[in-house]
C-alpha positions in Angstrom: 68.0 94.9 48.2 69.0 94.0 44.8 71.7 91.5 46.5 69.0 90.0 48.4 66.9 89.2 45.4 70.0 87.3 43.7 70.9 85.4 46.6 67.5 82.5 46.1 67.7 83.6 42.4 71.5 82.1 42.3 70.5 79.2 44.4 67.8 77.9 42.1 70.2 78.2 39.1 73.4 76.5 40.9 71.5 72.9 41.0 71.0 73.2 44.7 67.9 70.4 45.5 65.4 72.7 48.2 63.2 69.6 48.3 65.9 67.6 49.4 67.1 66.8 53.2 71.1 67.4 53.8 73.1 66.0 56.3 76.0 65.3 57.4 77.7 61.7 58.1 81.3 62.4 59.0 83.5 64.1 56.9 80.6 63.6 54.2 77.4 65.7 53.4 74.7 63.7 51.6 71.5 65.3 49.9 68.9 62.6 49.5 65.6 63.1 47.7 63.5 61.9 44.7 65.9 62.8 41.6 63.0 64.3 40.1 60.6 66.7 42.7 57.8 66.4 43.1 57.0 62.8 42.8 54.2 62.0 41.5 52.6 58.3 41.8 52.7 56.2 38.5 55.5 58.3 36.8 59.4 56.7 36.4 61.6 58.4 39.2 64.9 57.3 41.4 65.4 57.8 44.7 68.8 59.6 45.1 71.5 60.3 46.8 74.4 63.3 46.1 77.6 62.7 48.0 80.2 65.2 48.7 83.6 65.2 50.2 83.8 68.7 53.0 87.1 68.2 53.8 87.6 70.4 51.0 86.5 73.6 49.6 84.5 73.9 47.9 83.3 70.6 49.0 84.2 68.1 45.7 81.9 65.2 44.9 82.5 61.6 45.9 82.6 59.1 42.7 83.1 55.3 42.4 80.3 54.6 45.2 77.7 52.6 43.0 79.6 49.0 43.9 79.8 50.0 48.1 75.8 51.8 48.5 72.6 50.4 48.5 69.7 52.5 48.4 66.4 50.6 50.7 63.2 52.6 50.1 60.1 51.8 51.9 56.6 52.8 51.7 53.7 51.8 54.3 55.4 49.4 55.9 55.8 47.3 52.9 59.1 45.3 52.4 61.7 47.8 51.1 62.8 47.8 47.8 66.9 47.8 47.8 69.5 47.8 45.1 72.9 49.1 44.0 72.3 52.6 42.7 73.1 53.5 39.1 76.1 56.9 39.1 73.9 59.3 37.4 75.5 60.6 34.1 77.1 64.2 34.1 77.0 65.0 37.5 80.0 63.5 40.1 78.7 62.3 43.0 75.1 61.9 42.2 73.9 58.4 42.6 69.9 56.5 42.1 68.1 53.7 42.2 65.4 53.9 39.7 61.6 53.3 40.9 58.3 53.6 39.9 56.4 54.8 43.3 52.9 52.8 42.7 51.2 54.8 46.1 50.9 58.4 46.9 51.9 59.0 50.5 55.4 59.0 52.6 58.7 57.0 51.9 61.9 56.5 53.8 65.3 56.6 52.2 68.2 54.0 53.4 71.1 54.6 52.5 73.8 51.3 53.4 77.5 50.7 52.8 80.6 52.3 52.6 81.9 56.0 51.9 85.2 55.1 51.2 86.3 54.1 54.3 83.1 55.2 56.4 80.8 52.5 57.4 77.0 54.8 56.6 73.4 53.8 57.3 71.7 56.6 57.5 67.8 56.6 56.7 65.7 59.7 55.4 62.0 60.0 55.9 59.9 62.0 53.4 58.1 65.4 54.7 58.8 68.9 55.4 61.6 70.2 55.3 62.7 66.9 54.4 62.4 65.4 51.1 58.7 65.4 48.9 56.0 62.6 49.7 54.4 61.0 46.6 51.6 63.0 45.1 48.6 61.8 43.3 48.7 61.6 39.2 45.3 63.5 39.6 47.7 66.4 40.6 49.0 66.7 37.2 46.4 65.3 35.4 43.9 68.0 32.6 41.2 68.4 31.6 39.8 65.1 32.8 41.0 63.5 35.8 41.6 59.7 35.2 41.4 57.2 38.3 44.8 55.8 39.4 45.4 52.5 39.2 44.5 51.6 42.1 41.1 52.6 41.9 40.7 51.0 38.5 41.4 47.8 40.1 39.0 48.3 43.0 36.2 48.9 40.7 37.4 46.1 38.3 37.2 43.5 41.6 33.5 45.4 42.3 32.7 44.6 38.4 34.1 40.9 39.0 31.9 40.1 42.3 28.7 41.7 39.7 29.7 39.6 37.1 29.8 36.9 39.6 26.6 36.7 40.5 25.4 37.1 37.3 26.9 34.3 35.9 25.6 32.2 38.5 22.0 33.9 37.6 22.8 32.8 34.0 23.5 29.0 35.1 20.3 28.6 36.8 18.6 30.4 33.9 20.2 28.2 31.8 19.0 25.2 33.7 15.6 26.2 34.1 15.1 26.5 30.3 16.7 23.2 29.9 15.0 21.2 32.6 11.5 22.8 32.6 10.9 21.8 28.7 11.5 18.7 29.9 9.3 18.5 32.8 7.1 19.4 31.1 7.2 16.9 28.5 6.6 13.9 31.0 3.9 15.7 32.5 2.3 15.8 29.5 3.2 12.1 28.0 1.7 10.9 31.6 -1.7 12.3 30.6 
């Protein structure tokens, strides 16, 4: 019993990522996630990649890869965002491409280039199982949620339009106080 309770215990102080999807691409296993779960929308994160070598055991870590990967992550079907990920300092074979996720909601992982002499392009989807999706600030957010932005910028366009209008309603205010004085001026000066 007590053997069993050190087992996950062990796990969740050895580093291991649980929100994190492995797999393995030849001789490789890669562990891709957010480098910081969860992922929350708004807040500075990287998407990641940990590359290990299991040829050997214990399996070592792969270094030098940051000139020969790209990291591609999408979102909604937007164009991806792509770039040479950064090594991460202190821990061999952890590379990531720094992002701030602007939307809550699903994003793919691609991950393009060369493992030293392994041609990779393997892609990761966000879900269970699988890596976290985004979350929503709101999540995190006490005692007062505040709107994302978003939202903010939705109400600001609504505020816009009102202002809009009202300007226009000024204009013609505007115009009626300086053409009706004179109106009635030459109504007058015809009497």
């Amino acid at each position: 019993m007590a053997l069993a309770l050190l087992i996950p215990f062990s796990l969740g102080l050895s580093g291991t990522a649980l929100a994190h999807e492995r797999r393995t691409v030849g001789p490789y296993q890669l562990v891709v996630g957010w480098l910081a779960e969860p992922a929350f929308q708004g807040q500075s994160n990287a998407a990641s990649v940990r590359v290990s070598d299991t040829r050997v055991t214990p399996a070592k870590p792969v270094e030098g890869l940051e000139g020969t990967l790209t990291i591609e992550i999408r979102s909604g079907g937007l164009a991806p965002r792509s770039g040479a990920p950064r090594a991460v300092f202190g821990q061999p074979g952890l590379y990531a491409l720094d992002v701030i996720p602007t939307a809550a909601g699903a994003y793919s992982f691609r991950i393009v280039g060369r493992i030293e002499t392994l041609d990779v392009a393997e892609t990761f989807e966000s879900g269970p199982g699988r890596f976290d999706e985004v979350k929503e600030q709101t999540a995190l957010q006490y005692p007062v949620e505040v709107p994302a932005g978003e939202d903010l910028a939705g109400r600001l366009e609504g505020l816009e339009r009102g202002l809009g209008s009202a300007r226009a309603l000024a204009i013609v205010a505007l115009a009626l106080a300086i053409v009706m004085p004179i109106a009635l001026w030459r109504v007058r000066a015809r009497r």
